[in-house]
C-alpha positions as CSV (number, residue, x, y, z in Angstrom):
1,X,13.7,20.7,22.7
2,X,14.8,19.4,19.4
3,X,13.7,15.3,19.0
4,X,13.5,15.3,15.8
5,X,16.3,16.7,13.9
6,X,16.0,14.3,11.1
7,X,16.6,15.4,7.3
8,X,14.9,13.8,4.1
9,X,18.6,12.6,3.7
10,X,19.1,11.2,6.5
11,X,15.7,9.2,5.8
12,X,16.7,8.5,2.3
13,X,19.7,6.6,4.3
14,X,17.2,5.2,6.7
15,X,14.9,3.7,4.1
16,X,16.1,3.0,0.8
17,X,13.0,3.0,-1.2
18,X,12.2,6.8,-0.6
19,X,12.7,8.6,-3.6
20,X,12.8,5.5,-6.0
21,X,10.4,5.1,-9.0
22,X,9.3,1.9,-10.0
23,X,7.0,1.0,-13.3
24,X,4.5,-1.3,-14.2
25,X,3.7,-2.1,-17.8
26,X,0.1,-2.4,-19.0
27,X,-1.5,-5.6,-19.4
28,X,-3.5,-4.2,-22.7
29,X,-0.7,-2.1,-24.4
30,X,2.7,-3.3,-23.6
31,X,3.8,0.2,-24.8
32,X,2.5,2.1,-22.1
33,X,3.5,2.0,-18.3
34,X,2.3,3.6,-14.8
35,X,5.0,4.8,-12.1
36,X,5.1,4.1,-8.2
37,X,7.1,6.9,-6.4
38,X,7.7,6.3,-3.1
39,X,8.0,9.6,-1.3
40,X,8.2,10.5,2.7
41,X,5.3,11.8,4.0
42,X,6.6,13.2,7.3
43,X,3.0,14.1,8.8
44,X,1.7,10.4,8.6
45,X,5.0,9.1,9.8
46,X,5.2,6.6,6.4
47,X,6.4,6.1,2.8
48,X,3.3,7.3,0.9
49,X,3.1,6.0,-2.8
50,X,2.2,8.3,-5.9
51,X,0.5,6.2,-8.8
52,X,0.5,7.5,-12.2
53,X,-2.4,6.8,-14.6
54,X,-0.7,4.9,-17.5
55,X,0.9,6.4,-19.8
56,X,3.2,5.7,-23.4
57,X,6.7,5.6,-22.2
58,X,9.8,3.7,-22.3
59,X,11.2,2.9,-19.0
60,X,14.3,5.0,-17.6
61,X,17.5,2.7,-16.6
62,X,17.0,3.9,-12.8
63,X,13.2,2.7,-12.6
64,X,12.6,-0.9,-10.9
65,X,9.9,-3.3,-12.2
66,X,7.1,-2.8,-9.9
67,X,6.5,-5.9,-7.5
68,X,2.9,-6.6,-5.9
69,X,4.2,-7.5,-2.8
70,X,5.8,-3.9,-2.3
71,X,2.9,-2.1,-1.4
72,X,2.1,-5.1,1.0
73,X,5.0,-4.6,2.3
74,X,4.5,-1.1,2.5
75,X,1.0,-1.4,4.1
76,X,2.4,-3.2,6.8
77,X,5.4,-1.3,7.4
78,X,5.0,-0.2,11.2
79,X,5.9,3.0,12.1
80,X,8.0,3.9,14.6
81,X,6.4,5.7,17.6
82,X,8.2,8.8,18.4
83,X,6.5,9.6,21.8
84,X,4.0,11.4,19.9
85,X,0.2,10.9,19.6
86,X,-1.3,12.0,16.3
């Protein structure tokens, strides 16, 4: 009766990069900077990133530079089917 008795901890355990922030700097004002969250989006089955617009900050010491080639990675992540068909 109950598959899926997953929490968002025990997914934060599966996949490291949920809940991590990462920033970009802009290319035209090196003082501002966007943020990539990476949050679980349990209805789509993924890691769903929120962009920021940019905006004047410092980064924080637990942000990450942001690397292109994560959200290819994340594009191509391939879900796991659960037996369900959505």
């Amino acid at each position: 009766m109950y598959e899926n008795n997953r929490s968002h901890l025990d997914m934060k355990r599966w996949n490291p990069l949920i809940d991590q922030i990462f920033y970009e700097k802009n290319p035209n004002n090196p003082k501002e900077i966007r943020t990539y969250t990476m949050k679980w989006n349990g209805m789509a089955n993924k890691i769903t990133p929120m962009i920021s617009n940019y905006h004047q900050a410092e980064p924080t010491p637990e942000m990450k530079p942001f690397h292109p080639r994560l959200m290819t990675g994340l594009n191509a992540f391939s879900r796991h089917n659960n037996g369900y068909n959505y």
